[in-house]
Each structure stands twice: as structure tokens, then as C-alpha cells.
N, C-alpha and C positions, 0 to 999 in steps of 0.2 A: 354254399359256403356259410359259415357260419357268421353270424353279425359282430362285428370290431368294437369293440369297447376299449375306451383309456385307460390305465389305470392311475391310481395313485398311492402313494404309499403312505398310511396314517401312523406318525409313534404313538404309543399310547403301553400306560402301563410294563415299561421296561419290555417292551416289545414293538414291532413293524407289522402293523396290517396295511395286503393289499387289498384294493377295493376301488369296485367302478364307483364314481362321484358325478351325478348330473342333477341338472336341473338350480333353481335360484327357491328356498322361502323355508317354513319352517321343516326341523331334520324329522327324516325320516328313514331307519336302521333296518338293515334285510340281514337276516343274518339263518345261514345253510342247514342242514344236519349232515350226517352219514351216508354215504360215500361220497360228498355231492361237494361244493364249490358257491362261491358268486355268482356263478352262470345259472343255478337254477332258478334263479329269478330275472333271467334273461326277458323273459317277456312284461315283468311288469315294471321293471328299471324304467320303461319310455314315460310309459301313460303315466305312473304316479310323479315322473317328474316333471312334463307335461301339465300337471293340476294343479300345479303351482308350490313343487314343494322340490325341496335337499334332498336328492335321494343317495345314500350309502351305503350299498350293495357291499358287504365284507366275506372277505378269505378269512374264516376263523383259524384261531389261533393253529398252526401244526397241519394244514391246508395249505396247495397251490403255492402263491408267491409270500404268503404268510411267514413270519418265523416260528420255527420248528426246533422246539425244545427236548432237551434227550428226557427230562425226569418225567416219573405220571405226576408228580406234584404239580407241576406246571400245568396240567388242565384241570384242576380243581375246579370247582364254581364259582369261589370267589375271583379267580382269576379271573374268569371270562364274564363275569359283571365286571369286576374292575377295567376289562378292555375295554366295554361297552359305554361306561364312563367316561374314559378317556378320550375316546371319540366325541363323544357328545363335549368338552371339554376344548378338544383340536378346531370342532366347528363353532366354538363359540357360543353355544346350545343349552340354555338353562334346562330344559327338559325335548324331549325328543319322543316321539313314535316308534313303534317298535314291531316288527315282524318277523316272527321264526316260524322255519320250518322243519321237523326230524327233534336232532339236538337243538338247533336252534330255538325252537319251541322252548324249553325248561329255562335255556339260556335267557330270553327274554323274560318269562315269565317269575322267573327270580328275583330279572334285576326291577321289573317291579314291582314283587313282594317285598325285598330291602329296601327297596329307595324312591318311593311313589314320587316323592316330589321330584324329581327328575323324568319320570315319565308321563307323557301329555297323554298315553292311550300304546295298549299292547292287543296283539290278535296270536296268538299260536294257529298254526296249519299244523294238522294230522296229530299233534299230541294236546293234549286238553290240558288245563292245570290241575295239578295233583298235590296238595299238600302232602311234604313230607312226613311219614308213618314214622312209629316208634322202633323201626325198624331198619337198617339200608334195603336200598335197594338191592342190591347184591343177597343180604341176605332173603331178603323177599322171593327172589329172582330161582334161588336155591332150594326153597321150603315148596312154591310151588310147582315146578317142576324139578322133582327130587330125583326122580326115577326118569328121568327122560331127558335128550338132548334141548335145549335152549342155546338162543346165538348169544346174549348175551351172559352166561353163565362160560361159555368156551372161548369168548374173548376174553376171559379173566388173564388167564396166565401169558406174561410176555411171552412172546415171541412164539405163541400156538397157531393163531388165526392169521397174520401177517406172514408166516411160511408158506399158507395154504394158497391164501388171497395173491402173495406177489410172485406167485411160480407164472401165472398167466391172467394180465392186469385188466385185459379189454374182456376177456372172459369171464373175470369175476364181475365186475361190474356187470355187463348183459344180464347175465343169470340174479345177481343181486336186484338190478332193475326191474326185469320183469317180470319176479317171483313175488314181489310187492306192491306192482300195478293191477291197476283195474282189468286187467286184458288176460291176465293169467286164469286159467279155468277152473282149476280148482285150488282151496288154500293149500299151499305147496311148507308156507311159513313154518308153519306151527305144527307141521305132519310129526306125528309120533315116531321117532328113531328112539333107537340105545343113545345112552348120552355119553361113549364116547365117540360118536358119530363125530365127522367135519360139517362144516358147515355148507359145502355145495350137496353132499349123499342127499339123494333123494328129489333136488331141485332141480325145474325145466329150463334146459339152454334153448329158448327159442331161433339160437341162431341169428337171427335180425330182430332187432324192437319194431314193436309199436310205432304208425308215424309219428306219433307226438316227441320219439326221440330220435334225430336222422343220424347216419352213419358220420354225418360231420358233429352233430351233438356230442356220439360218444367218443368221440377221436379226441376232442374237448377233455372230456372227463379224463379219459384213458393215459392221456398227456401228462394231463396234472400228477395223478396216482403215479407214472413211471418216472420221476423226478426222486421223488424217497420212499415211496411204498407207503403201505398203509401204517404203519406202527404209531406214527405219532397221530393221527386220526384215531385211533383202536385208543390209547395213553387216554382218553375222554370217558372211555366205559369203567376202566383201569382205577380209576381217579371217585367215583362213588362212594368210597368209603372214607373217605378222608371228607367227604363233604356230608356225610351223616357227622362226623366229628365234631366239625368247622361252624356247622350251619343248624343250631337247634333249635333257632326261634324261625324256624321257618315250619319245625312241626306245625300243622296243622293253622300255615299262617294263611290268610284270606287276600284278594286281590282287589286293590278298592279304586283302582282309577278304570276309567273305561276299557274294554275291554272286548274280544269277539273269540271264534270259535272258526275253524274252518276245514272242514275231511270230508275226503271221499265216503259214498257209500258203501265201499269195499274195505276201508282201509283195517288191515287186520291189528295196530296198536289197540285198538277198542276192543281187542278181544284178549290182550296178554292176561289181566287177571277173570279168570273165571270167575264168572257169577255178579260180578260188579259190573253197573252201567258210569262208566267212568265219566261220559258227559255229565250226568243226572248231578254225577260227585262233583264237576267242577262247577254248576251250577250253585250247587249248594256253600260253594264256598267263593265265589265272585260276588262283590257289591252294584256292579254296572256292568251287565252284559249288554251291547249293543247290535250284536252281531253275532248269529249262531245260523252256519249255513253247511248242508249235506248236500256233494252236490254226487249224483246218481251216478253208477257204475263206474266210478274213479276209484283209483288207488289210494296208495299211500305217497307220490311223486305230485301230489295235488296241483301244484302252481304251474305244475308242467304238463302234464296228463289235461286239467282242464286249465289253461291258459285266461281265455276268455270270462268264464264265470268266476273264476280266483279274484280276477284285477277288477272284474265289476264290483265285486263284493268288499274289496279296501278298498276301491273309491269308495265307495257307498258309506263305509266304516270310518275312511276322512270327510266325510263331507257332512258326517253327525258330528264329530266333532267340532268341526269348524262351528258349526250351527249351533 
């Protein structure tokens, strides 16, 4: 069975997030990516609350027990800092810790490039920070793979990807899972199709995961997704251009509070732009790295995939802090 968690419901920024709440001392903010939930930080929820600290595990916005907005405007960037404020705000929290993973990663990562003094220390897992180019993403997304299928260039248009994904939900997931993880045998990701391919053509349904995700892990997941499908999760990719508009001093804005780094040695994000070594890039734009850890034959599911060496490496990452 899967382990019970409470929840709580946070208002914050004209919205309700839900979100496992444990532990007593300074906050500390977990926050998911794509396809995923709260629960992907099932395993480090204990230990970092455990070490003496607020742990806030959230349902991002259009997620789970989160509320779910019909507009893509609603997932803009500025919204989801402004949620992430709100929280820290709800607890009381002059500034707060921050951990993203997926989406979550930029989400953090944002909120403190805008607003450092609110952030006591950020760590992205699996996406590095990338200052924003003179360019969207979207269009980036378009110029390099012109001639070829990309997933996110076919989430663009509503209601394309969200027809495909919620015909068969524990499905899509599996195959999304484990065509990302470390255990899949060859890159399946980034396999060259016509682009107007779907987004499962060509990816391996292993049929069962990996132990690192049990049949009760994805019944979990599969739950959440068969409550309203994937569209307002998808409404996040959707929302990209509105935040090249929105957000221009973030071109090539730098991260200056403490900070870490943390992906598998598989993880294929590090390969979307050809030719660029996108850590080297985020290195070169962070003032305090304290933390840059690869950890071997893992995926892109990092916190999950390696459990054990994830949570060592933020304790480790809280306890420079502290110090």
C-alpha cells in the first residue's frame, strides 16, 4: 500500500492548493513537474521534515486536489511564483527553501530570480536554470526541431495531446514514465518521427515499471489524472508565450541566493538543445552553487528513481545552509 499522507489546503493567490504539510522549523517548498503530483516527493517529505524543518509538499496549480482553471492564462509564470509566495506568506515565512522538479524546477527557479529576498536557497532536480533567450520558448522549441516531431511543440494546441493522453490514463502515464527513466534502453524521447506524429508512436509500454514505481505508486498517479485529465496540466506548456511577454527582465537574469543542481545521468532534458551543455550554461549564470550532483544511471523521475541519494544530497544542501 501506498503510505497516507494528510492533506491541507493552502489559499494563496486567488487559488487553493492542496499539499502534504509536516514537520516544525524553517519552510521548506517541494514543488512537482509533468505528469506527476505531491507524491513525487513521497520519499523525501519524512527525512527533510525529520531535520528540523516545514516541509510543503504542493499540488501545483491545475494538479490533483489543486484548483483547476479553465484559461492557459492562469498558468502563466507569474502565477505560479505568485502561488509560491502566497504560501510562504500562509506560513508565516519571510523567505523559504525551495525544491522543484520537471516544471517545478523553472517554477522555482524564477521565483528566485524575481524575488531573492524571499528565497533562503533553491535546488532544481532534472532541469538546470536557463535564463530566458531573446526568444520564447515555443519559438525555440519550433526553429530546432523544425522538421521533426517534439512533445512539446504538439502540446501546443488545445485539446491535441489531452485527446490522445486521456483515451487510457494509467497507460499514458506507464509509457510516459518509463520512456524517461533511467531503465528504458535506448533514448525512445527524442527518436526522430514526422512531426505529425502523437506523442505515444514509437514509445516502449513496458507493461510494468521499474520497482522504484509500484503498481500502488501508479494507481496514485492514475487517480489523480482520471478526476479531470490532463488539459489543465498540458494549459502550463500552453502558457509560454505569455511569459516571454510578461517576464523580460528575466532574459538572461542570474540566480544569486544559494543554490544546487540535481539529475540523473540519463536524464534526456540535458540533451533537448543540441550542442549546448546546458549545466556548463547554468553554471555560468548562478552566483552560489552549492550543490551539483549526477547521480549515475537515473532518469529524468530523479527523486524517485534514486530516493536515497536525492534526500542525501538536500540534506546535505540544508545543512550548508544552516552552517
Amino acid at each position: 500500500m501506498a503510505k497516507k499522507f494528510d492533506y491541507q489546503m493552502i489559499p494563496t493567490n486567488g487559488v487553493e492548493l492542496r499539499a502534504v504539510v509536516r514537520g516544525e522549523g524553517p519552510l521548506v517548498i517541494m514543488v512537482h513537474g509533468f505528469p506527476e503530483s505531491w507524491y513525487s516527493w513521497r520519499h523525501q517529505i519524512d527525512p527533510v521534515a525529520e531535520a528540523g524543518y516545514q516541509v510543503v509538499a504542493l499540488d501545483v496549480r491545475g494538479y490533483g486536489g489543486s484548483s483547476k482553471l479553465e484559461a492557459i492564462r492562469d498558468y502563466a509564470m507569474t502565477e505560479l511564483v505568485n502561488d509560491l509566495l502566497g504560501v510562504m506568506d500562509h506560513f508565516k515565512a519571510d523567505k523559504a527553501v525551495l525544491f522543484g522538479h520537471d516544471w517545478g524546477a523553472p517554477i522555482v527557479w524564477n521565483t528566485a530570480a524575481l524575488h531573492p529576498e524571499r528565497v533562503a536557497g533553491v535546488v532544481g532536480l532534472s532541469v538546470p536554470w536557463l535564463p530566458a533567450a531573446d526568444v520564447s520558448a515555443t519559438d525555440l522549441w519550433r526553429d530546432l526541431y523544425a522538421d521533426r516531431f517534439f512533445y512539446q511543440t504538439y502540446f501546443q494546441p488545445p485539446g491535441q495531446a489531452e485527446a490522445e493522453l486521456d483515451q487510457d490514463v494509467r497507460k499514458s502515464l506507464r509509457v510516459i514514465y518509463y520512456n524517461l527513466s533511467g531503465a528504458v534502453r535506448k533514448n525512445t524521447w527524442l527518436k526522430k518521427k514526422p512531426i505529425d506524429a502523437k506523442l505515444m508512436d514509437g514509445l516502449e509500454d513496458p507493461g510494468e515499471m521499474p520497482d522504484w514505481m509500484t503498481p500502488d505508486d501508479l494507481d496514485f498517479y492514475t487517480n489523480e489524472f482520471m478526476l479531470d485529465g490532463f488539459e489543465t496540466a498540458l494549459n502550463r506548456y500552453r502558457a509560454q508565450d505569455i511569459d516571454f511577454e510578461a517576464l523580460p527582465e528575466l532574459r538572461g537574469a542570474r540566480i544569486t541566493v544559494p543554490c544546487g543542481f540535481i539529475a540523473g545521468s540519463k536524464e534526456i532534458v540535458l540533451s533537448f538543445i543540441p550542442g549546448v551543455d546546458v549545466v556548463a550554461n547554468m553554471e555560468a549564470h548562478v552566483d552560489d552553487l552549492r550543490l551539483k550532483k549526477m547521480i549515475k544511471g537515473a532518469g529524468h523521475w530523479i527523486q524517485q528513481e534514486a530516493p536515497e541519494e536525492t534526500t542525501s544530497a538536500l540534506l546535505k544542501f540544508l545543512k550548508k545552509l544552516d552552517g
